[in-house]
Each structure stands twice: as C-alpha cells, then as structure tokens.
N, CA, C and O atoms as CSV, one atom per row, in Angstrom:
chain,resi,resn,atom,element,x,y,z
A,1,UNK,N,N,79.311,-174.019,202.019
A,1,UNK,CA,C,80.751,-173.879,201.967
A,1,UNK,C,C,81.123,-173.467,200.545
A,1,UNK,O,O,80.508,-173.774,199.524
A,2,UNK,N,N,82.455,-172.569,200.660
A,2,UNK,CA,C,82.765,-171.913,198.970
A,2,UNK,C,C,83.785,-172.319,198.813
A,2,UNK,O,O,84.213,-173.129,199.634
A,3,UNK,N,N,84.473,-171.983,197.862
A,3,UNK,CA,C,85.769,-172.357,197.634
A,3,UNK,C,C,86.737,-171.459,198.790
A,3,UNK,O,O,87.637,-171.990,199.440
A,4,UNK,N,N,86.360,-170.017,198.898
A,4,UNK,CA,C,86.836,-168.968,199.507
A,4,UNK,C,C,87.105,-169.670,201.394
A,4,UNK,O,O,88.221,-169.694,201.913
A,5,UNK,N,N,86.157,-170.032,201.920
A,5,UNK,CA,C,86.508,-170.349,202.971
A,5,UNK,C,C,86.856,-171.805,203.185
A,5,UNK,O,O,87.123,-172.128,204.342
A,6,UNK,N,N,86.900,-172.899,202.074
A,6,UNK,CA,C,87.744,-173.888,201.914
A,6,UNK,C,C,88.887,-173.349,202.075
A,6,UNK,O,O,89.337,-173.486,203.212
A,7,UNK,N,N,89.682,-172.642,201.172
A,7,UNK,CA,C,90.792,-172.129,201.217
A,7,UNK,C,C,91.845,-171.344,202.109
A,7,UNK,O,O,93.064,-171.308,201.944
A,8,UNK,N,N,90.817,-170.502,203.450
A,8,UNK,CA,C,90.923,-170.273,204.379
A,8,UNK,C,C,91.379,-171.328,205.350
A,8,UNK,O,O,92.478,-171.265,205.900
A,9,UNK,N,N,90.537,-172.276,205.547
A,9,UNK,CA,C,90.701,-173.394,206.264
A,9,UNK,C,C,91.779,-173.577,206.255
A,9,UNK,O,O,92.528,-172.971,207.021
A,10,UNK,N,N,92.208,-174.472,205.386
A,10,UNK,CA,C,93.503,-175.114,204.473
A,10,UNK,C,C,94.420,-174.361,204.994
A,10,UNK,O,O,95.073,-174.719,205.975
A,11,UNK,N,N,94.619,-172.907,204.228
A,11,UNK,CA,C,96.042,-172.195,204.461
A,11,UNK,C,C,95.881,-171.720,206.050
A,11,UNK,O,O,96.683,-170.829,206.331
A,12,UNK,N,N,95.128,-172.073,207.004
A,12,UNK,CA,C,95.267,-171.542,208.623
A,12,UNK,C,C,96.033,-172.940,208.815
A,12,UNK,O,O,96.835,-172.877,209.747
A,13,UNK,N,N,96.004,-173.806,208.368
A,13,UNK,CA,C,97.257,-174.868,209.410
A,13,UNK,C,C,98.641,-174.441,209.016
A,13,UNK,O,O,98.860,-174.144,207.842
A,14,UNK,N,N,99.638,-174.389,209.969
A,14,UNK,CA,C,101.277,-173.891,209.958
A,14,UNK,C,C,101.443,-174.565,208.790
A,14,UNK,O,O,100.872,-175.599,208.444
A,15,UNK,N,N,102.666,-173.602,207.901
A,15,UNK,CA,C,103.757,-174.131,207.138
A,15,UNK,C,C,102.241,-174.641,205.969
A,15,UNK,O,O,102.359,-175.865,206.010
A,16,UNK,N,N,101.423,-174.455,205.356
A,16,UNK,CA,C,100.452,-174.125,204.269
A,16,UNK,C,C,100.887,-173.731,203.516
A,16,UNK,O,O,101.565,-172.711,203.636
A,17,UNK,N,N,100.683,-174.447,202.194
A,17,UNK,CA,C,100.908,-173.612,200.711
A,17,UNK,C,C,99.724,-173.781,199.963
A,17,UNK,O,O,98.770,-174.358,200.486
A,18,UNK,N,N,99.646,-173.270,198.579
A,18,UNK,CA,C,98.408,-173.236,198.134
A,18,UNK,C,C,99.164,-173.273,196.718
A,18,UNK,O,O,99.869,-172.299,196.455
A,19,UNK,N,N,99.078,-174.292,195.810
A,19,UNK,CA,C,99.096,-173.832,194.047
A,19,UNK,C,C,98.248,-174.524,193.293
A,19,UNK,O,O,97.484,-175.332,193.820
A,20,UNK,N,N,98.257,-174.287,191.821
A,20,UNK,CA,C,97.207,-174.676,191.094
A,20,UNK,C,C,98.354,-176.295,190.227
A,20,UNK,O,O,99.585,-176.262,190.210
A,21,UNK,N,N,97.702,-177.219,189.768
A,21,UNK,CA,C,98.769,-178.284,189.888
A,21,UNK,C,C,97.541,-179.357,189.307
A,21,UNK,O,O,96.429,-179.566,189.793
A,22,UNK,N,N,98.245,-180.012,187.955
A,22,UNK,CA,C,97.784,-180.845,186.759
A,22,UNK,C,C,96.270,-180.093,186.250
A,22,UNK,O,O,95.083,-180.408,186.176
A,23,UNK,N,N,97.001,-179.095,186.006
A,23,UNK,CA,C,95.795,-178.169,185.177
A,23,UNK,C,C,94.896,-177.353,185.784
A,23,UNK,O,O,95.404,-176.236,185.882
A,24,UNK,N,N,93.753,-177.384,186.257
A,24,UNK,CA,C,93.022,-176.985,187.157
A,24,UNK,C,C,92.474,-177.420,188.514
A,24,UNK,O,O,91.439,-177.244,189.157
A,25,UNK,N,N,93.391,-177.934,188.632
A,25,UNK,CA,C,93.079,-178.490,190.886
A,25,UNK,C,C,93.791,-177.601,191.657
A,25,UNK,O,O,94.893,-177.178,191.309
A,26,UNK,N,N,93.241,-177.287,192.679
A,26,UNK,CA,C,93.786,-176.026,193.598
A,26,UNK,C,C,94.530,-176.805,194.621
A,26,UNK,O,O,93.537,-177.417,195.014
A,27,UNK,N,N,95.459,-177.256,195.342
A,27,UNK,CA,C,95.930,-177.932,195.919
A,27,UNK,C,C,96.802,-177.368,197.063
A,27,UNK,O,O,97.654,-176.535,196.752
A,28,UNK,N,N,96.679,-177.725,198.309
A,28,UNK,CA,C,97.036,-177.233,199.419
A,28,UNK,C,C,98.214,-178.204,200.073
A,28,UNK,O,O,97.695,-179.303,200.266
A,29,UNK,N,N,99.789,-178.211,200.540
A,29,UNK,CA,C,100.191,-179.116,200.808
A,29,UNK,C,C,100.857,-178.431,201.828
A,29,UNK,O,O,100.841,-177.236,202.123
A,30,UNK,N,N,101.658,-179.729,202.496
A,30,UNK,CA,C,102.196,-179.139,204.054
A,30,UNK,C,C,103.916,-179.911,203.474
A,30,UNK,O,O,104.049,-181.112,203.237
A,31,UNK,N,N,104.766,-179.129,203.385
A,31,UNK,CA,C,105.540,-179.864,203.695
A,31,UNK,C,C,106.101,-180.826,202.714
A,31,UNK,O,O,106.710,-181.870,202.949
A,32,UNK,N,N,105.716,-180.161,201.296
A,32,UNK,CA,C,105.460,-180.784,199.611
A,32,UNK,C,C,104.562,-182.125,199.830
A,32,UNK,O,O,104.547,-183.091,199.066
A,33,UNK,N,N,104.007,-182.018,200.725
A,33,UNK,CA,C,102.768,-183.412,200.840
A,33,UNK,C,C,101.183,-182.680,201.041
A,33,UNK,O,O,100.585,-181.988,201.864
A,34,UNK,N,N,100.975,-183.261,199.851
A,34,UNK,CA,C,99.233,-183.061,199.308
A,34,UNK,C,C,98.417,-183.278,200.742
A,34,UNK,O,O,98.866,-184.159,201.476
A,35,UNK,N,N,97.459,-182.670,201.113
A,35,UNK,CA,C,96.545,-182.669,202.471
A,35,UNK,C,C,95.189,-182.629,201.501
A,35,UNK,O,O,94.340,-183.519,201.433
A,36,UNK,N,N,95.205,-181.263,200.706
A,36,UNK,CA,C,93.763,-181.318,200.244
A,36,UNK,C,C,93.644,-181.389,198.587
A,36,UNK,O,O,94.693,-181.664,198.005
A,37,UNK,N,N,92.592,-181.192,197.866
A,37,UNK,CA,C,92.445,-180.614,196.437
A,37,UNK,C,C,91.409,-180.058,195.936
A,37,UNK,O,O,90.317,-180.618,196.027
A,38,UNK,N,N,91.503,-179.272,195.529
A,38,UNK,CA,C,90.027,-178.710,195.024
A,38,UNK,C,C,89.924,-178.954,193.434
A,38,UNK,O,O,90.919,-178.487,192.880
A,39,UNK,N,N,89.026,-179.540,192.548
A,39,UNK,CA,C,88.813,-179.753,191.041
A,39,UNK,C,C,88.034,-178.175,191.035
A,39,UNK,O,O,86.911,-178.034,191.519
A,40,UNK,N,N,88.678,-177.224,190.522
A,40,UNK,CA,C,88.272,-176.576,189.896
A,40,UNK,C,C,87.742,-175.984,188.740
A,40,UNK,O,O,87.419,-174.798,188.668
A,41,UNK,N,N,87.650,-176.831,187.807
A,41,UNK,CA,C,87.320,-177.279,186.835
A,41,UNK,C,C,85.730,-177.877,186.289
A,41,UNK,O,O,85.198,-177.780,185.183
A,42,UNK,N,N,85.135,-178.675,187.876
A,42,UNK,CA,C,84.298,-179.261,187.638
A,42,UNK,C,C,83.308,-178.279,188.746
A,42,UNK,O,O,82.164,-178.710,188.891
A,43,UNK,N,N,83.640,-177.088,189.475
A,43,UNK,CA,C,82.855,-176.570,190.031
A,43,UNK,C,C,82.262,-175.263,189.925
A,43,UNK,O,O,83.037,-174.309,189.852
A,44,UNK,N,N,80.701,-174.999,189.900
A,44,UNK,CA,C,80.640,-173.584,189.960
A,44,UNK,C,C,79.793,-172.955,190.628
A,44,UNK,O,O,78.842,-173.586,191.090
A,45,UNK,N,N,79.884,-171.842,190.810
A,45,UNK,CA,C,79.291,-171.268,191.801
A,45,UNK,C,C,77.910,-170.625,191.411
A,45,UNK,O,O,77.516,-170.163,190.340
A,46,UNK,N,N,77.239,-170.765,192.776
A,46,UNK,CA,C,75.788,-170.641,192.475
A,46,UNK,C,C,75.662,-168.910,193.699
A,46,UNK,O,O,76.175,-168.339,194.661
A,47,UNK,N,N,74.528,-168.828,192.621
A,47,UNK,CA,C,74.116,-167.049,193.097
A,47,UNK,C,C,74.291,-166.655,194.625
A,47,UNK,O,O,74.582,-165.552,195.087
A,48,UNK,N,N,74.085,-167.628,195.164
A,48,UNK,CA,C,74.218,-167.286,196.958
A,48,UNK,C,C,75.728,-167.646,197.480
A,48,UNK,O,O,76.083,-167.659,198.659
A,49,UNK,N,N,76.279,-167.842,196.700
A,49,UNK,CA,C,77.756,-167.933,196.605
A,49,UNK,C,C,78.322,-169.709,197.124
A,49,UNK,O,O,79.531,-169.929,197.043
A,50,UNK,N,N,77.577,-170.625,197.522
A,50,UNK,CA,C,77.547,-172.042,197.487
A,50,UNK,C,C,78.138,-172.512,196.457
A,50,UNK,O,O,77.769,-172.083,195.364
A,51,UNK,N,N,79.044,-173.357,196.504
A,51,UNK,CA,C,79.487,-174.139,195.870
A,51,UNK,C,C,78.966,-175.417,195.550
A,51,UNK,O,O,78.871,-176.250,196.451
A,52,UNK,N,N,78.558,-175.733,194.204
A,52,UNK,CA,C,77.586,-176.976,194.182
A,52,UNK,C,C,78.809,-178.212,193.251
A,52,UNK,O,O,78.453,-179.364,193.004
C-alpha cells in the first residue's frame, strides 16, 4: 500500500476532503470530522513504490 492509493480510498467515500494540517499530516475528513491521517513526515518511499 502507498500513500497514492491510501488517498484514493479516503477521498472515494461521499462528501471527502483531503488537507495537509499541524505541519505535515495529510488528513482526510468528512464533514470537518477527522476519519483518517497520514504522518507524512515520518514516511518514505521505497523503490517498488511501498510505503514503509
């Protein structure tokens, strides 16, 4: 799993937003209520495109 089709996921449920929020967390909410987060910050990507 990547960040790319995390993000997919996320924004396919209705009424989805997506911003970046307390620095570097990617954050997905429904409705101004937090569902997911991604630390982007602490992740990176490896040659086969995996997220470790």
């Amino acid at each position: 799993m990547n960040v790319d089709s995390v993000r997919r996921y996320c924004l396919s449920f209705p009424h989805a937003t997506e911003n970046l929020q307390w620095g570097e967390d990617l954050c997905f909410k429904i409705g101004g209520k937090i569902f997911a987060t991604i630390a982007l910050i602490y992740m990176f990507q490896m040659p086969t495109g995996e997220v470790r």
